[in-house]
C-alpha positions as CSV (number, residue, x, y, z in Angstrom):
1,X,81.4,97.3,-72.1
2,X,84.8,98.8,-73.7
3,X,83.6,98.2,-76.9
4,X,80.0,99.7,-76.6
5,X,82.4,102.9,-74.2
6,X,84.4,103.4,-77.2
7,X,81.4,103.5,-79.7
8,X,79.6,106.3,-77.9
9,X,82.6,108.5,-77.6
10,X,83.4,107.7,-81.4
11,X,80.0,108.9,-81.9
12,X,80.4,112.0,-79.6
13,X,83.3,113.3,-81.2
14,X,81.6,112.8,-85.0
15,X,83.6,109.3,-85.7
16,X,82.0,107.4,-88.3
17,X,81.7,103.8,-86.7
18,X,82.0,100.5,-88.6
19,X,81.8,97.4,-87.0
20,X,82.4,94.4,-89.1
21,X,80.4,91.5,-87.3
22,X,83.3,88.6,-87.4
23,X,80.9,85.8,-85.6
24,X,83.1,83.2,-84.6
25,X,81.3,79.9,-82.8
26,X,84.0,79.5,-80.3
27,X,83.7,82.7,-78.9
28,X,80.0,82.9,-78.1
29,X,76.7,81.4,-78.6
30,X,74.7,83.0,-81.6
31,X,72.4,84.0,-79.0
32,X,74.8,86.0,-76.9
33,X,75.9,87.5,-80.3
34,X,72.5,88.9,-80.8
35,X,72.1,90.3,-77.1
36,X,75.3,92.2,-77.6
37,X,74.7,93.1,-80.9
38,X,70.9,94.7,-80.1
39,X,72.6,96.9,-77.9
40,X,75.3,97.8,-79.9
41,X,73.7,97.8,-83.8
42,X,71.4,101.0,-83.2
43,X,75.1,103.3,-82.6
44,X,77.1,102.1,-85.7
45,X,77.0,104.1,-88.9
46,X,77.9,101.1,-91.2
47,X,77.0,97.0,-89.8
48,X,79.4,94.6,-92.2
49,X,77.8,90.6,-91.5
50,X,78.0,87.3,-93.6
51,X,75.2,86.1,-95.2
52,X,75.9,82.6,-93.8
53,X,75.0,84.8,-90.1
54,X,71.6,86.0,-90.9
55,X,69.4,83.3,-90.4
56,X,71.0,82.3,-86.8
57,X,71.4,85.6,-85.5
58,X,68.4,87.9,-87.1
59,X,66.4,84.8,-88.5
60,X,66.6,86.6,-91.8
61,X,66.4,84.6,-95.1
62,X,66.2,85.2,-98.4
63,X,67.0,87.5,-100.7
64,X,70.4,89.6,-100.1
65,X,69.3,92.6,-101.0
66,X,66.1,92.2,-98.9
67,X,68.0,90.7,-95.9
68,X,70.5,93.5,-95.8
69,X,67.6,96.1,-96.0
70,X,65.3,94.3,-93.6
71,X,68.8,95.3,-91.5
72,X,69.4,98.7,-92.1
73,X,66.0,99.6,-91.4
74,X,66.0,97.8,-88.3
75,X,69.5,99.3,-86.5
76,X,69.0,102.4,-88.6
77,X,72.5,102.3,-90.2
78,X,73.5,104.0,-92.8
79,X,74.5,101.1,-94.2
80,X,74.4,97.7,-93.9
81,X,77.3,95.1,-95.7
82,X,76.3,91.7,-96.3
83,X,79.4,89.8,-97.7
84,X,78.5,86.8,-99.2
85,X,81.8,85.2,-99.6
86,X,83.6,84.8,-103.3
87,X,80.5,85.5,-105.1
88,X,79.0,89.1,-104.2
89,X,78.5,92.3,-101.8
90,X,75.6,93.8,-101.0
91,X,74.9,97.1,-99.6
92,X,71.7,98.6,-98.0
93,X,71.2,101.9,-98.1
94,X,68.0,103.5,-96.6
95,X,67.4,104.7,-100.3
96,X,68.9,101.9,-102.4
97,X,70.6,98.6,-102.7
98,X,74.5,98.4,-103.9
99,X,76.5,95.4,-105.2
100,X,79.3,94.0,-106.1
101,X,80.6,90.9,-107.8
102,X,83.4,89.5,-105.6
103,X,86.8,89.1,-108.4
104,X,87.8,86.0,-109.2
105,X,91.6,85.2,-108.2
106,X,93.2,81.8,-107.6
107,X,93.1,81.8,-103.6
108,X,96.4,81.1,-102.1
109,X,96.0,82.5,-98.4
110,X,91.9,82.9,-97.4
111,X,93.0,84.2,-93.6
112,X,92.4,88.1,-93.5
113,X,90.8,88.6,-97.1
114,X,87.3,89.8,-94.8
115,X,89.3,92.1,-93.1
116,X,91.0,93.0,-96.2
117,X,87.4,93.6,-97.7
118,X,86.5,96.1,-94.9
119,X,89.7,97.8,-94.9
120,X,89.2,98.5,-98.7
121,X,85.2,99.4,-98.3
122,X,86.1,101.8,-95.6
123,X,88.8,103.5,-97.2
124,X,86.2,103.8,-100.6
125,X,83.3,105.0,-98.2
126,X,85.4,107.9,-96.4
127,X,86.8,109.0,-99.5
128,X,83.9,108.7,-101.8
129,X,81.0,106.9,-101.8
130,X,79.2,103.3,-100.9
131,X,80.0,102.1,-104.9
132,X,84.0,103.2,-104.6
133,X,83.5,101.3,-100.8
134,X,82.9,98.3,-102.9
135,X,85.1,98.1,-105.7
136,X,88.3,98.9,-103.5
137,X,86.7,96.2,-100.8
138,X,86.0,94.0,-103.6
139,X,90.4,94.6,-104.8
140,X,92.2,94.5,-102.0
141,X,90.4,91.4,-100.9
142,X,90.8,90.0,-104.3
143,X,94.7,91.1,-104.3
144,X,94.8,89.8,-100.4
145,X,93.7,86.1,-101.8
146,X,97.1,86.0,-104.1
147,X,99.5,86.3,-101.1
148,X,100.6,83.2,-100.1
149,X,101.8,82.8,-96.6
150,X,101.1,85.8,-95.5
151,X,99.0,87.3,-93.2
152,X,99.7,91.1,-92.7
153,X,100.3,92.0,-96.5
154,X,101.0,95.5,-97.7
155,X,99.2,96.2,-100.3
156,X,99.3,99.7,-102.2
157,X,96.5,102.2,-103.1
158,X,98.3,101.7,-106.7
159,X,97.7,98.2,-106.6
160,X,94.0,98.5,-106.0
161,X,93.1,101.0,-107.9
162,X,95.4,99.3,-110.9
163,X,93.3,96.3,-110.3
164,X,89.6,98.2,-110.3
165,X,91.0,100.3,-113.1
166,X,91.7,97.1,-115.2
167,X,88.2,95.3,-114.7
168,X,85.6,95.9,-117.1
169,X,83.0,98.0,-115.7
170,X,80.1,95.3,-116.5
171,X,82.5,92.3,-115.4
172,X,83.0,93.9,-111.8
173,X,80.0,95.2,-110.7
């Protein structure tokens, strides 16, 4: 109920609203997920989820593109973030489909690189656009995997956009 209070109000004052869907088994049943997140889906501007989630909790399959379409249509987002772990993003727009290769690192910490992601997308997605939201999502989750043993990492605007600067612009998309 506090979540769903502070989404309205976000709304009411002209907040943009992202809500990165972090499922987690021992928390709740993907069928109290769902319940929550029927109610809740329809008042977010951007809906991040895994792709591994989609089949239990929307019984959607396929396709990422068409999955995180299917989505966006359905909550009428503005977008809709599928993540699909070290390999790509997707983004559904109501007018087109965004992606990303994920960037290759050698992974020394995986705890907080999907909150790194968001962090990045929403800073790129303020500032510019849904294709900058994924290339500094894409980096600073990228730059997140190289700290080891640690777990609230600072990492620089520099950094990421030294890292997005220095990818080819075929390699990283």
């Amino acid at each position: 109920r506090v979540l769903e209070r502070a989404v309205c109000e976000a709304r009411e004052e002209g907040m943009k609203v992202f809500f990165d869907l972090n499922f987690r088994s021992k928390l709740w049943s993907y069928d109290q997920a769902r319940a929550f997140l029927e109610n809740i889906a329809h008042s977010v501007h951007v809906l991040f989820v895994r792709q591994e989630d989609m089949g239990p909790l929307f019984s959607l399959a396929g396709d990422p593109g068409d999955m995180a379409s299917r989505l966006q249509q359905r909550f009428g987002c503005e977008a809709v973030v599928l993540t699909q772990g070290a390999e790509r993003v997707v983004a559904a727009l109501p007018d087109r489909i965004a992606s990303r290769k994920a960037i290759l690192t050698q992974s020394l910490n995986r705890i907080g690189v999907g909150d790194s992601f968001v962090a990045g997308f929403i800073y790129g997605y303020t500032c510019k656009d849904v294709d900058t939201a994924l290339a500094y999502g894409t980096a600073m989750a990228a730059l997140k995997t190289t700290i080891p043993n640690e777990n609230r990492p600072i990492i620089s605007l520099r950094q990421v956009e030294k890292l997005i600067a220095s990818l080819d612009g075929a390699a990283g998309r």
